[in-house]
Rosetta silent file (secondary structure, phi, psi, omega in degrees, C-alpha in Angstrom):
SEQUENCE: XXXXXXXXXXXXXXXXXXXXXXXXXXXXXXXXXXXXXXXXXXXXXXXXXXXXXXXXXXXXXXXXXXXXXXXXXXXXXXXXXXXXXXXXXXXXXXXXXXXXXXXXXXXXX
SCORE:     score description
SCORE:     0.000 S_00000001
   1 L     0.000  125.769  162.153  116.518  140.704   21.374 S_00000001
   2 E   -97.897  129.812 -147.147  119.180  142.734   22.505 S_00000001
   3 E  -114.845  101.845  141.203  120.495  145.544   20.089 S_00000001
   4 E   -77.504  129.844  179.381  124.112  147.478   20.638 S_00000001
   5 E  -106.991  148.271  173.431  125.543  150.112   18.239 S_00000001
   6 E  -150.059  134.563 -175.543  129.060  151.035   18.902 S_00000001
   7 E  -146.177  135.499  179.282  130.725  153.765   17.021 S_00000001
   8 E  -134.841  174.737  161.817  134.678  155.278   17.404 S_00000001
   9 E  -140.727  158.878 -164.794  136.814  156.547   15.469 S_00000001
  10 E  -125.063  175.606 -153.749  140.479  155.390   15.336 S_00000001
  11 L   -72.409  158.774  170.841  144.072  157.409   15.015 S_00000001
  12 L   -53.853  -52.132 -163.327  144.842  157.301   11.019 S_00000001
  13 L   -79.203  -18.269 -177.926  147.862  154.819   11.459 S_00000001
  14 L  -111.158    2.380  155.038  146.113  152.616   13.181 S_00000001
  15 H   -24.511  -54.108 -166.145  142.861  152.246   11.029 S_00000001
  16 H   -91.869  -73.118 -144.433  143.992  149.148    8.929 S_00000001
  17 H   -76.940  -14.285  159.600  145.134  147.184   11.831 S_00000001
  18 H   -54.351  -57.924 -152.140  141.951  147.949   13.750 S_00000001
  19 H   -63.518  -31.899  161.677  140.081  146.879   10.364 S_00000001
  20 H   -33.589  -76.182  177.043  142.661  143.576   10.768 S_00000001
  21 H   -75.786    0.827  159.581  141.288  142.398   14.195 S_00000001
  22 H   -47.350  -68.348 -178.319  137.862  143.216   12.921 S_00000001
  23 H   -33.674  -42.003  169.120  138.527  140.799   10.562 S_00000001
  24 H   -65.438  -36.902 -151.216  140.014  137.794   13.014 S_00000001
  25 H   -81.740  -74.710 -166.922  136.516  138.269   14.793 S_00000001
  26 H   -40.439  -28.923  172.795  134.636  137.599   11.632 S_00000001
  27 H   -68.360  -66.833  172.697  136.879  134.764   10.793 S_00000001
  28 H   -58.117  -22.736  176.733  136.142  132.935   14.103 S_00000001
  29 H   -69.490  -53.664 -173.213  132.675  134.022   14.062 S_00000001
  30 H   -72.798  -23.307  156.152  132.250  132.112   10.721 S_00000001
  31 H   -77.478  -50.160 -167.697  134.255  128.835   11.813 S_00000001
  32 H   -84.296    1.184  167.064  132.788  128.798   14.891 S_00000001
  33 L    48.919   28.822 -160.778  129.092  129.776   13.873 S_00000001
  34 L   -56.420  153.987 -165.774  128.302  130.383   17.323 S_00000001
  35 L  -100.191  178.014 -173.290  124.114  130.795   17.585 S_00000001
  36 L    75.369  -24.020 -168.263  122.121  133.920   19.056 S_00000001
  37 E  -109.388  115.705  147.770  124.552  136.510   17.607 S_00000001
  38 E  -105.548  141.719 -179.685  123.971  138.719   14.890 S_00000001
  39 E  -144.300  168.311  171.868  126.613  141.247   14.213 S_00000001
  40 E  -166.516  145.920  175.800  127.881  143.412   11.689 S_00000001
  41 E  -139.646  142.731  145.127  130.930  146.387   11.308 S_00000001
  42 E   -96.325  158.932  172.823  131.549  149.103    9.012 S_00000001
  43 E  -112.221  166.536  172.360  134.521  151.543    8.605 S_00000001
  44 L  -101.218  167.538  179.012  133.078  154.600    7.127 S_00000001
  45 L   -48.700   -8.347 -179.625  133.930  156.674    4.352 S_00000001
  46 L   -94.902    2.189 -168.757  136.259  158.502    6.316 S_00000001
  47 L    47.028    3.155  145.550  138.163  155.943    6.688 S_00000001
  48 L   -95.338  -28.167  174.320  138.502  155.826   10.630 S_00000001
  49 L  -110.093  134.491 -179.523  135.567  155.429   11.997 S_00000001
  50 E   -93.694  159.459 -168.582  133.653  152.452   12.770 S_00000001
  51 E  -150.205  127.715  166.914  130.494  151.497   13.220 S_00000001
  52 E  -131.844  137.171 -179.446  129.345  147.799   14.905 S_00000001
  53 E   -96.196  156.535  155.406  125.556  146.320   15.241 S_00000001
  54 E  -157.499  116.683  142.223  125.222  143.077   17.647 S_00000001
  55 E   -90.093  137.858 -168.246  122.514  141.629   17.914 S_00000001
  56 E  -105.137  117.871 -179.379  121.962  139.368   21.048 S_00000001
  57 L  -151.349   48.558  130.953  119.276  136.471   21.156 S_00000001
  58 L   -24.171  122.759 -163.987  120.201  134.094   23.739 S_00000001
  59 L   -64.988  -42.786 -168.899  117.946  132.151   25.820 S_00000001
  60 L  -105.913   25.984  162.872  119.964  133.394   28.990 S_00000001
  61 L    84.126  -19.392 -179.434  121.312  136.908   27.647 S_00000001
  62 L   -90.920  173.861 -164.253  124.728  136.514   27.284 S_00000001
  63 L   -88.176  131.444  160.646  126.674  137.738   24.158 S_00000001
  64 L   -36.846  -57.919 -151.689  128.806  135.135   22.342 S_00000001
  65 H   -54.544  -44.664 -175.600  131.215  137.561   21.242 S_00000001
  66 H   -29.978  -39.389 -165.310  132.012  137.670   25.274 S_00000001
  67 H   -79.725    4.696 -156.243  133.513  133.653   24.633 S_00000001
  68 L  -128.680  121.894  169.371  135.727  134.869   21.535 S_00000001
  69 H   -79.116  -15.241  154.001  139.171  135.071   21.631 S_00000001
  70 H   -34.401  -54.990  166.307  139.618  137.043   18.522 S_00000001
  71 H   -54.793  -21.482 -168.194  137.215  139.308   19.675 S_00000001
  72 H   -86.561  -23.749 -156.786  139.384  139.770   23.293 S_00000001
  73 L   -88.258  -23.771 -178.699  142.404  140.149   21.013 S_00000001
  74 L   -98.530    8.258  165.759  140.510  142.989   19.177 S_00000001
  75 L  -105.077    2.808 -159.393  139.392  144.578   22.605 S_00000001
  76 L   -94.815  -38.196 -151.437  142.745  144.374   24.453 S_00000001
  77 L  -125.756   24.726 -163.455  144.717  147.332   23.264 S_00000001
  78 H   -55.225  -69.547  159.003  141.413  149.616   21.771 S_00000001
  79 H    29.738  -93.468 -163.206  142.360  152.246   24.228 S_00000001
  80 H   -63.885   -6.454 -178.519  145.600  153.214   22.334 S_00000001
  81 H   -84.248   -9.022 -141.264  143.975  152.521   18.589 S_00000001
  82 E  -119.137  151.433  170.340  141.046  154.700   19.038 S_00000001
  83 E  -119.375  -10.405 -171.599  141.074  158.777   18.807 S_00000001
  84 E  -164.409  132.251  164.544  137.500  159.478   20.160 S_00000001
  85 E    94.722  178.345    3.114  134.835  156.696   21.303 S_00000001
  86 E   -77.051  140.176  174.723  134.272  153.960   21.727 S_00000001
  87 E  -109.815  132.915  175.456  130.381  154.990   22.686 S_00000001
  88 E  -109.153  162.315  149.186  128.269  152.081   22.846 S_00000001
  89 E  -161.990  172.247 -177.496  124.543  152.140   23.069 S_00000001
  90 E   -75.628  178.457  166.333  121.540  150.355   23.020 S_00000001
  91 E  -148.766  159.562  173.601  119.091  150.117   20.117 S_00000001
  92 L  -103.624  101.708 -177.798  116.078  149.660   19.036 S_00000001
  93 L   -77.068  148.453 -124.784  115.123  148.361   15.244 S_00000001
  94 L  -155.373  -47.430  165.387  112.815  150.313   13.856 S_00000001
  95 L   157.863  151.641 -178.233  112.472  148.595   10.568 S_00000001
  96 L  -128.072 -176.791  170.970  115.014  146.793    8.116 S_00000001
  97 L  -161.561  134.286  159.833  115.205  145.446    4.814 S_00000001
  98 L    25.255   45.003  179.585  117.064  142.273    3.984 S_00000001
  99 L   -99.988  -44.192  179.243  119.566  143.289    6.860 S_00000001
 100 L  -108.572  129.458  146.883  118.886  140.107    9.342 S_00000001
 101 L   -83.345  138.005 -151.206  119.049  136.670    8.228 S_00000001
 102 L   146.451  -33.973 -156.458  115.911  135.294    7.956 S_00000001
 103 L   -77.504  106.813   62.560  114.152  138.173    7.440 S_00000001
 104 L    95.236   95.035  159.980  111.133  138.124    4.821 S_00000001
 105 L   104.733   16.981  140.489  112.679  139.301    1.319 S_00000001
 106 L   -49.216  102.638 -163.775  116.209  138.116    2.474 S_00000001
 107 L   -79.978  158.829 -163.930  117.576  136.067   -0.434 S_00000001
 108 L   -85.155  138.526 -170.970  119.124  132.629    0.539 S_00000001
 109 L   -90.165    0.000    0.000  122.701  131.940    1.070 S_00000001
């Protein structure tokens, strides 16, 4: 399993339209149900900055998300949305609780 954290933070005016293409990618993620990918994003309390998990667990390594045009549409212009970041990095879990589905006291959808 591969683990990425990615955290930015984005100009004020452009916060909600960031959170907007977040949103397409979640939409296509859930019609297309693609397998191997867990992911997840928060905006934070500050209301600019984001925070995204992906997990990757592909027989040959690559990320779905690569395949998603939503997702290309919400990488094409980050550059000019963003005020600091993005910094990606890898991760490690450490321990969870009813975070991945699947997971052992994870209630059923």
């Amino acid at each position: 399993m591969s683990v990425v954290v990615v955290r930015y933070q984005t100009k004020a005016d452009r916060a909600d339209e960031n959170q907007a293409l977040i949103e397409k990618v979640f939409g296509e993620l859930n019609a297309d149900g693609p397998d191997g990918l867990r992911y997840a994003s928060f905006r934070l309390a500050d209301g600019v900055s984001f925070v995204h998990v992906a997990s990757v667990e592909t027989a040959d390594g690559t990320n779905p998300l690569n395949a998603s045009p939503a997702f290309a549409e919400f990488q094409r212009e980050i550059s000019d949305r963003v005020e600091d970041g993005p910094v990606a990095s890898g991760a490690t879990v450490v321990g969870s609780y009813r975070f991945w589905p699947g997971e052992p006291g994870t209630p059923a959808h």
